[in-house]
C-alpha positions in Angstrom: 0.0 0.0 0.0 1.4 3.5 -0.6 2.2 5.7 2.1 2.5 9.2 2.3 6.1 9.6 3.8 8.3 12.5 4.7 11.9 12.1 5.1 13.8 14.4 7.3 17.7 15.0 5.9 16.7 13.7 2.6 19.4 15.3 1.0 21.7 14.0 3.3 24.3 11.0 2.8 21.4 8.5 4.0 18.4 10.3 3.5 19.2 11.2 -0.2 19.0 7.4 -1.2 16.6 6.2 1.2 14.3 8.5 -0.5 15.1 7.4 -3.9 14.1 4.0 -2.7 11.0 4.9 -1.6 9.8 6.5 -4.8 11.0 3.4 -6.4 8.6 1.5 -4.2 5.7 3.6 -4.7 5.7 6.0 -2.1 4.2 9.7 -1.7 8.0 10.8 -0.7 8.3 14.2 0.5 11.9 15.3 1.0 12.0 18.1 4.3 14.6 20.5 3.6 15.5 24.5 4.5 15.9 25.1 1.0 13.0 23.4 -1.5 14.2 25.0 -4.1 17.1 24.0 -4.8 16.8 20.1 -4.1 16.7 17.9 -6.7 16.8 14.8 -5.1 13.8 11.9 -5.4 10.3 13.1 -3.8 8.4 16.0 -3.7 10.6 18.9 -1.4 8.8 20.5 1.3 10.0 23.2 3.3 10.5 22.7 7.0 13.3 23.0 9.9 13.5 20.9 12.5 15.4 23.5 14.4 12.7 26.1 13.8 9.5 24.1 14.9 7.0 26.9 13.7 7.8 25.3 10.1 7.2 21.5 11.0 3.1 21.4 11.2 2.9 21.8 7.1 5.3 18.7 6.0 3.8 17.0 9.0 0.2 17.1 7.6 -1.3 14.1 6.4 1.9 11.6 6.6 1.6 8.1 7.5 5.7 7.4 8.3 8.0 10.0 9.2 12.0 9.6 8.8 14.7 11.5 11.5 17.8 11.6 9.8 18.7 14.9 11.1 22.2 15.7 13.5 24.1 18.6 13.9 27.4 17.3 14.5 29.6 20.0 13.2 27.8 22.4 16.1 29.9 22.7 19.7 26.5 23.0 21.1 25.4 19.9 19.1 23.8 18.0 22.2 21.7 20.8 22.8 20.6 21.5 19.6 19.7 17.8 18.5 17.5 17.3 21.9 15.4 20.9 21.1 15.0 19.9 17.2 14.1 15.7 18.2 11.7 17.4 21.5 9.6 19.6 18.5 9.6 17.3 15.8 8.4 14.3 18.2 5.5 16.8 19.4 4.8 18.0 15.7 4.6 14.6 14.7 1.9 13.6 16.9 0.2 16.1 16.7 -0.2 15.7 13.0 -1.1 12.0 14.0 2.1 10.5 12.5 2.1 6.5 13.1 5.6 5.9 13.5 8.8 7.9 13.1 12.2 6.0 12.0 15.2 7.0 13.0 19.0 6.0 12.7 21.0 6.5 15.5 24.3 4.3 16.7 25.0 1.2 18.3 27.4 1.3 22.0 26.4 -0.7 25.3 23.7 1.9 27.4 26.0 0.9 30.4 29.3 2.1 28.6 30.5 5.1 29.4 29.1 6.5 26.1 30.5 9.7 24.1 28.8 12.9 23.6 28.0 12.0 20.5 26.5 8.8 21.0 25.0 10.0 24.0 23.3 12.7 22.0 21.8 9.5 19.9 20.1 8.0 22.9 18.8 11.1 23.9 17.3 12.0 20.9 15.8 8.1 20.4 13.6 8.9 23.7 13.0 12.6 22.8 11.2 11.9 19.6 8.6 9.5 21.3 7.5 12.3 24.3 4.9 13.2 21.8 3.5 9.6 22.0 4.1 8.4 18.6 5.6 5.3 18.1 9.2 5.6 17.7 11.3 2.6 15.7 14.8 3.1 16.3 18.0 1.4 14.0 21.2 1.8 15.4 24.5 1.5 13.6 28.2 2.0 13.7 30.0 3.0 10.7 28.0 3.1 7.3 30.1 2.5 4.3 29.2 4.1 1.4 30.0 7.4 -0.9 29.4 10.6 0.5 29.4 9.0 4.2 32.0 11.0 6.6 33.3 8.0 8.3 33.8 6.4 5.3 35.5 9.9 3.7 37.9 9.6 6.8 38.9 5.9 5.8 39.2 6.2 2.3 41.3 9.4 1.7 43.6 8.6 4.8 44.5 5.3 2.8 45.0 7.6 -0.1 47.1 9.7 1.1 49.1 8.3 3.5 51.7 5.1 2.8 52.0 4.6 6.3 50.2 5.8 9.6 51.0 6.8 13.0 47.8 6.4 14.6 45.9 7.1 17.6 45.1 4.1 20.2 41.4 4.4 19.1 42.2 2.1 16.0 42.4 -1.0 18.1 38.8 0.2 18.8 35.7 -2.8 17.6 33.2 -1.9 15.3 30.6 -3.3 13.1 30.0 -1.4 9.4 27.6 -1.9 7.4 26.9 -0.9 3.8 24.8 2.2 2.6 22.5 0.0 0.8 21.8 -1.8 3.3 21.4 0.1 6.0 18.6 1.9 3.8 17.0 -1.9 3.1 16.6 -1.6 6.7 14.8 1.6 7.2 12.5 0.8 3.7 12.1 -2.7 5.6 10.3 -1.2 9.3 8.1 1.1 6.9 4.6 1.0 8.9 5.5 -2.5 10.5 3.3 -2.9 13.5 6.1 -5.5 14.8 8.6 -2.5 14.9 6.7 0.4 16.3 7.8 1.4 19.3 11.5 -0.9 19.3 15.2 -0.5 18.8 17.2 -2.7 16.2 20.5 -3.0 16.6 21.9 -3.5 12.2 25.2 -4.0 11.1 27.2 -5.8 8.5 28.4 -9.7 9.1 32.0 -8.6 10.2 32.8 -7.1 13.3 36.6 -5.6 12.7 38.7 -2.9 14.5 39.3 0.5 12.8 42.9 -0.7 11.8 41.3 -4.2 10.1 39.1 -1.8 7.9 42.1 0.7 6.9 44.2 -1.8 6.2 42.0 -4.1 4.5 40.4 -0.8 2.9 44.2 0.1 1.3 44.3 -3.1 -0.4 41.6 -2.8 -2.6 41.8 0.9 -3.3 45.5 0.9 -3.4 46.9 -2.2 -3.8 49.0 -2.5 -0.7 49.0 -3.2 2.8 49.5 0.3 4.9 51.4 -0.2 7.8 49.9 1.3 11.0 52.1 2.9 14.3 49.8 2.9 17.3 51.0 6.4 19.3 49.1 6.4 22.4 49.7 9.6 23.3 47.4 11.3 20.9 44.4 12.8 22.2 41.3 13.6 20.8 42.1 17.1 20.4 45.2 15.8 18.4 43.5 13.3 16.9 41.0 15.8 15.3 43.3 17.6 14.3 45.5 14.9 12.5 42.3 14.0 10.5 41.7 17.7 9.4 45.1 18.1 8.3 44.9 14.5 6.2 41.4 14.8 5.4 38.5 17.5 3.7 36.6 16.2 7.1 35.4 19.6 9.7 37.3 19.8 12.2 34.6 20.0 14.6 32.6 17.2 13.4 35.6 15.2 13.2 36.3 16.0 16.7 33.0 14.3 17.9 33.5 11.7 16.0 36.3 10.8 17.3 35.5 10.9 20.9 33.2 8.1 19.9 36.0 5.5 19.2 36.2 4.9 22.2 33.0 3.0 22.2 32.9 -0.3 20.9 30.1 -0.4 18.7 28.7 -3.9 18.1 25.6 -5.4 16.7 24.5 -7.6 20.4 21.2 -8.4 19.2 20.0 -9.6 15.7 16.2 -9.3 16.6 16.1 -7.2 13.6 16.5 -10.3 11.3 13.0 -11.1 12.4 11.3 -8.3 10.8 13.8 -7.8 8.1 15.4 -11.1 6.6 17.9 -9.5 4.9 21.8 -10.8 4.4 23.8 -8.0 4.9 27.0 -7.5 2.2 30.4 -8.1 3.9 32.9 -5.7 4.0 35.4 -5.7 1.1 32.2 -5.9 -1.2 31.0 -2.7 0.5 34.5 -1.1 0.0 34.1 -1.8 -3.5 30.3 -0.5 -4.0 31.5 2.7 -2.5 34.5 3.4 -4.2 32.7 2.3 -7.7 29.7 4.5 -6.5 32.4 7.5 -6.4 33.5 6.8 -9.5 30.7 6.9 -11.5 29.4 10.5 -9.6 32.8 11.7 -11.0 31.3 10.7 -14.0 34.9 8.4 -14.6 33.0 4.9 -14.7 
C-alpha cells in the first residue's frame, strides 16, 4: 500500500538514497529540507526545519511514516541542539497524527560510558517519542558508502598516507555496514506494527577494528598493505586535528566523531533479522560498491 512519507535530511548521505528507494517502491516521498528550491533529489521537497518548529506542522500534515535523519554534528552546542530539534519534531509529529517515526541513531552498550555523540543518539531516540508516537529506532556504527564521513575519513587517509601513526582508538571494535543496506533496513520497518515502538541493533556480518578496515580498505583501493604505528599519546584534540590536516573532514565534526571510538560499537542483538530477513554484504564488497559509486558521480566509470 502507498504511504504518504516524509523524510527528514533527505538530502543527506542516508536520507538522499533512502528517499530514492522509496519512490521506487511507490511512495508519496516528501523530502524536508530548508531550502526546496534548490533540491533535486527523489520526492516532492517540502520546506521545514527541525530547528525552527513553527515550520514543522505543514510537512507534517497528512503523513503516514515519518524519517529523522537529522544531526548537527559539526555544532559545539550539538547536544543541545539535536535534543530541542528531536523534542519539537516528536510533538509536531503527533500532533499531525504521525504512526511511526524511524530513526538512525548508533549502536554502543547503554551501560558504557558513552561519548557525547553517542550520547546525544540515545537522547534524541527517547525525545522523539514524548509526543506519544511510536518511535522505531535502528542503530549502527559506521556506514560505508559514498558521500558517508566515516567512510570519507577511511578512504582518503589510505589515499594519502603510505604509512600511519595512529591514535590508540584504531584497536577500537566496530561493526560497518553498507549504505544499501542500511537503507533496506529503514524501507524494511516502513509501517510494520512488529517494529513500532522498538530499537534494532543492524550492522554488517563482520565485526573488525578501525585498523582491520584501513588496512583491508588500502588493499583494494591501493593495492597494498598500509602499515599502521599505534601512538598512544594522541588525544582527541590531536586526533582531530590529525584527521583535518589529512582529510576534507570539519574539524569539529571530526572532533565528535572521534570521541566516539572509544565506544565499541557492536551489533548484540539480531532481533532485527526477524522483521527484516535481509543478508547484509560483507565488508570488502562494501569497500568496493562505495569506491565504484564514487567513480561513477565523477562521471569516470
Amino acid at each position: 500500500m502507498a504511504l504518504t512519507v516524509l523524510v527528514t535530511g533527505a538530502s543527506g548521505f542516508v536520507g538522499s538514497h533512502l528517499a530514492r528507494r522509496l519512490v521506487e517502491e511507490g511512495h508519496d516521498v516528501r523530502a524536508m529540507t530548508r531550502r526546496p528550491e534548490g533540491y533535486d533529489g527523489a520526492g516532492t521537497p517540502v520546506a521545514g526545519d527541525v530547528f525552527d518548529p513553527d515550520t514543522l506542522t505543514e510537512p507534517l500534515e497528512g503523513v503516514d511514516v515519518a524519517y529523522y535523519l537529522v544531526h548537527s554534528l559539526d555544532d559545539k552546542n550539538f547536544v543541545a541542539m539535536d535534543a530541542r530539534a528531536a523534542s519539537a519534531f516528536g510533538r509536531a509529529a503527533a500532533e499531525a497524527g504521525v504512526r511511526q517515526i524511524v530513526y538512525l541513531g548508533g549502536l554502543g552498550d547503554d551501560d558504557a560510558d558513552l561519548s557525547p555523540h553517542l550520547r546525544s543518539r540515545r537522547q534524541v531516540e527517547k525525545l522523539l517519542g514524548e509526543g506519544g508516537v511510536p518511535v522505531t529506532v535502528l542503530r549502527a556504527a559506521i556506514v560505508v558508502g559514498h558521500g558517508g564521513i566515516s567512510w570519507e575519513i577511511t578512504r582518503q587517509l589510505v589515499k594519502r598516507l603510505p604509512a600511519m601513526v595512529a591514535p590508540h582508538w584504531v584497536g577500537t571494535k566496530t561493526q560497518p555496514i553498507a549504505l544499501q543496506d542500511v537503507v533496506s533496513y529503514l524501507v524494511g520497518v516502513l509501517d510494520r506494527e512488529d517494529a513500532r515502538g522498538r530499537v534494532f541493533e543492524i550492522g554488517g556480518p563482520e565485526v573488525l577494528s578501525y585498523r582491520d578496515m584501513l588496512r583491508r580498505a588500502s588493499k583494494i583501493q591501493n593495492g597494498r598493505d598500509v602499515p599502521i604505528v599505534v601512538v598512544p599519546v594522541l588525544t582527541p584534540q590531536l586526533s582531530s586535528r590529525w584527521l583535518s590536516f589529512v582529510t576534507d573532514v570539519d574539524a569539529k565534526t571530526g572532533s565528535n566523531l572521534i570521541e566516539s571510538m572509544d565506544n565499541e560499537v557492536v551489533v548484540k542483538d539480531d532481533a532485527v533479522r526477524m522483521v527484516v530477513p535481509l543478508e547484509p554484504m560483507g565488508y570488502d564488497e562494501m569497500v568496493r560498491v562505495a569506491l565504484a559509486d564514487r567513480l561513477r558521480a565523477e562521471g569516470t566509470l
